[in-house]
C-alpha positions as CSV (number, residue, x, y, z in Angstrom):
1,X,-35.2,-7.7,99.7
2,X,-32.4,-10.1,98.4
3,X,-33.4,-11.6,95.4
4,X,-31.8,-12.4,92.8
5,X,-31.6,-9.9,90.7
6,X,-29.7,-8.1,94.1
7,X,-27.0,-11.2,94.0
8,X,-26.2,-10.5,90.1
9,X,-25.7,-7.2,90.4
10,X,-23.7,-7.3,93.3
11,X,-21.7,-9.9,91.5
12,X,-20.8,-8.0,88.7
13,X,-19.9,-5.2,90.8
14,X,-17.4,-7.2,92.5
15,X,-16.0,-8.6,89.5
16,X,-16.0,-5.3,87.6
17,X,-13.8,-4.0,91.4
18,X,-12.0,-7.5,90.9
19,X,-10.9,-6.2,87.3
20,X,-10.1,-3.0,88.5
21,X,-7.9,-4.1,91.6
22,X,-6.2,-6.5,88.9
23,X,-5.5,-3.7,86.5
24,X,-7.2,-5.0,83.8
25,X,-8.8,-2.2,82.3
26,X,-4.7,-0.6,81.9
27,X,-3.8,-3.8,80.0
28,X,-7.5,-3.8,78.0
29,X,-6.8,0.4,77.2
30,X,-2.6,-0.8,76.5
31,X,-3.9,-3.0,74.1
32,X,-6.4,-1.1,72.6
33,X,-3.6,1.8,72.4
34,X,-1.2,-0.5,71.0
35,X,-3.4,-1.9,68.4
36,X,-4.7,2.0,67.7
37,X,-0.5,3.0,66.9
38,X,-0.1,-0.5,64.8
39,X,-3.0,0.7,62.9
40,X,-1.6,4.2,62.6
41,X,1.5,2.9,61.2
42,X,0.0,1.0,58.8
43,X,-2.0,3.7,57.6
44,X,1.1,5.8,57.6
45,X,2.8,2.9,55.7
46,X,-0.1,2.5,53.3
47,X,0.1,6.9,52.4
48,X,3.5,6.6,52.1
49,X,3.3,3.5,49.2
50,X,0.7,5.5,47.6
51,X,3.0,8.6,47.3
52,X,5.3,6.4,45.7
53,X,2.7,5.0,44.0
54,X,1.5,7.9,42.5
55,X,5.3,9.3,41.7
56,X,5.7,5.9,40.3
57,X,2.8,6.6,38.3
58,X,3.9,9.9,37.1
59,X,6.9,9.0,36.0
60,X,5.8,6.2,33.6
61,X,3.0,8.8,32.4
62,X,5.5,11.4,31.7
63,X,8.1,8.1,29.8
64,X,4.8,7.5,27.7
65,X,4.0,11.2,26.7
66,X,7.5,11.4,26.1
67,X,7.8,8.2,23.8
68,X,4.1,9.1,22.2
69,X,6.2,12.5,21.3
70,X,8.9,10.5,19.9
71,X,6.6,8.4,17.9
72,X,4.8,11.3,16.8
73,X,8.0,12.9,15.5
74,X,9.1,9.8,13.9
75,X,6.0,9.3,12.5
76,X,6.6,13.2,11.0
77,X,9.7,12.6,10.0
78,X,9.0,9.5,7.8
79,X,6.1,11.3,5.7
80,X,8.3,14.4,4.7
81,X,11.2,11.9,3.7
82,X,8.5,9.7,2.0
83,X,7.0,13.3,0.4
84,X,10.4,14.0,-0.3
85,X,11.1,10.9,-1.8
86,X,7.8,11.0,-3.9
87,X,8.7,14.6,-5.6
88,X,12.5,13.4,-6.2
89,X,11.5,10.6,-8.0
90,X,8.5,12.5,-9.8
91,X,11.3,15.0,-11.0
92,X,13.9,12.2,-12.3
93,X,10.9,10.5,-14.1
94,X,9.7,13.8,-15.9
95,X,13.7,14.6,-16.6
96,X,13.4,11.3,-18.0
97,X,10.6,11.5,-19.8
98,X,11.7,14.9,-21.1
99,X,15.5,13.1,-22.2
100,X,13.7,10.0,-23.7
101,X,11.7,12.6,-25.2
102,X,14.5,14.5,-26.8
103,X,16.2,11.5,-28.2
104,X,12.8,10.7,-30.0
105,X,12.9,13.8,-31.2
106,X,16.4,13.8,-32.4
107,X,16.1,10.2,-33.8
108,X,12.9,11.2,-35.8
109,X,14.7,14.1,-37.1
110,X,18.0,11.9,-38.1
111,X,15.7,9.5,-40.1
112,X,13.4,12.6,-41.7
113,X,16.9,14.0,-42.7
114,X,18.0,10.9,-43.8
115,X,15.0,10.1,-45.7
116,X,15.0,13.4,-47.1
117,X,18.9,12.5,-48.3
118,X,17.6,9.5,-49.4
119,X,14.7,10.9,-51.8
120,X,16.8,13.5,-53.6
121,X,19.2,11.0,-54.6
122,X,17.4,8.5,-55.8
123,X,15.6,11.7,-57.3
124,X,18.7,12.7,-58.6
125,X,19.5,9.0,-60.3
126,X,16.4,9.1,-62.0
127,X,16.7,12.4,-63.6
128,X,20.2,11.8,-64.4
129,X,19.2,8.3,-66.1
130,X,16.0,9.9,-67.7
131,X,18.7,13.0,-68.5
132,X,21.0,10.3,-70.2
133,X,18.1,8.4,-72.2
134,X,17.2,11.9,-73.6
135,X,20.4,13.4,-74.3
136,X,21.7,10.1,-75.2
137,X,18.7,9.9,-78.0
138,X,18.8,13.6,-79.0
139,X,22.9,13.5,-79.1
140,X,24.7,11.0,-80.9
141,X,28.1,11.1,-81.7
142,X,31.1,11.7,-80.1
143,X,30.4,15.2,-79.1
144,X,27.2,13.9,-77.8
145,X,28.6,11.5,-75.9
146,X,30.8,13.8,-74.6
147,X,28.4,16.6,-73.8
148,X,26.1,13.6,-72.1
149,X,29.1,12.7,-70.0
150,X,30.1,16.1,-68.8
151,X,26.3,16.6,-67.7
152,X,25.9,13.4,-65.6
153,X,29.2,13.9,-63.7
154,X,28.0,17.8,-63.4
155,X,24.2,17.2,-62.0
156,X,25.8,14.4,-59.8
157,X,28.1,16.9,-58.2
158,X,25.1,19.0,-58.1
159,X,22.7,16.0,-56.2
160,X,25.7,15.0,-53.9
């Protein structure tokens, strides 16, 4: 009837009553609890960095909306100043253009004026010398002279 099977298990009933007497199984469950609150504390730890975390987060989410808006407008304003820019300068080159223009114009019309000035008198001295030769062959004499005279001072008055 005793064998030893009977002498283990009687053993280790007195040493689990040996444990119990001792109070070991209040220091196992106090350690058990006390490791069970540190790890519930550093769970409550580790939700409370990831709160911050994620406000944190937001906040540099929101800064780079916020600066991508800036950029944006930045980016906005520099192509209507550019635009702007472009059609000034497009306007003071055709006001140019239309100035340089003018001047041409005005020049051209000086030199056909001046031309045209030009043409009649030396017109005008060849008919007057061609006038003289005739006259001057036709009228001879003093009256001729004369008459030749008064008619090359009155068709230069006349070309002038």
């Amino acid at each position: 009837m005793f064998n030893d099977a009977f002498f283990v298990a009687l053993g280790f009933v007195i040493f689990v009553l040996l444990l119990g007497y001792l109070g070991v199984h209040k220091t196992l469950v106090k350690t058990l609890d006390d490791r069970a609150a540190k790890i519930q504390n550093e769970l409550d730890e580790a939700k409370r960095l990831r709160t911050e975390a994620a406000a944190v987060l937001a906040s540099y989410e929101a800064r780079r909306a916020e600066a991508e808006a800036e950029a944006q407008a930045i980016v906005t304003q520099a192509r209507a100043e550019a635009e702007s820019l472009a059609q000034e300068a497009a306007q003071r080159m055709t006001e140019f253009v239309a100035r340089r223009t003018k001047q041409a114009e005005g020049k051209i019309a000086a030199a056909e004026a001046q031309a045209t000035s030009d043409v009649r008198a030396a017109a005008a001295d060849a008919a007057v010398k061609a006038a003289e030769i005739v006259l001057t062959a036709q009228a001879r004499g003093s009256m001729g002279e004369e008459m030749v005279a008064k008619g090359i001072v009155d068709l230069k008055a006349l070309t002038h």
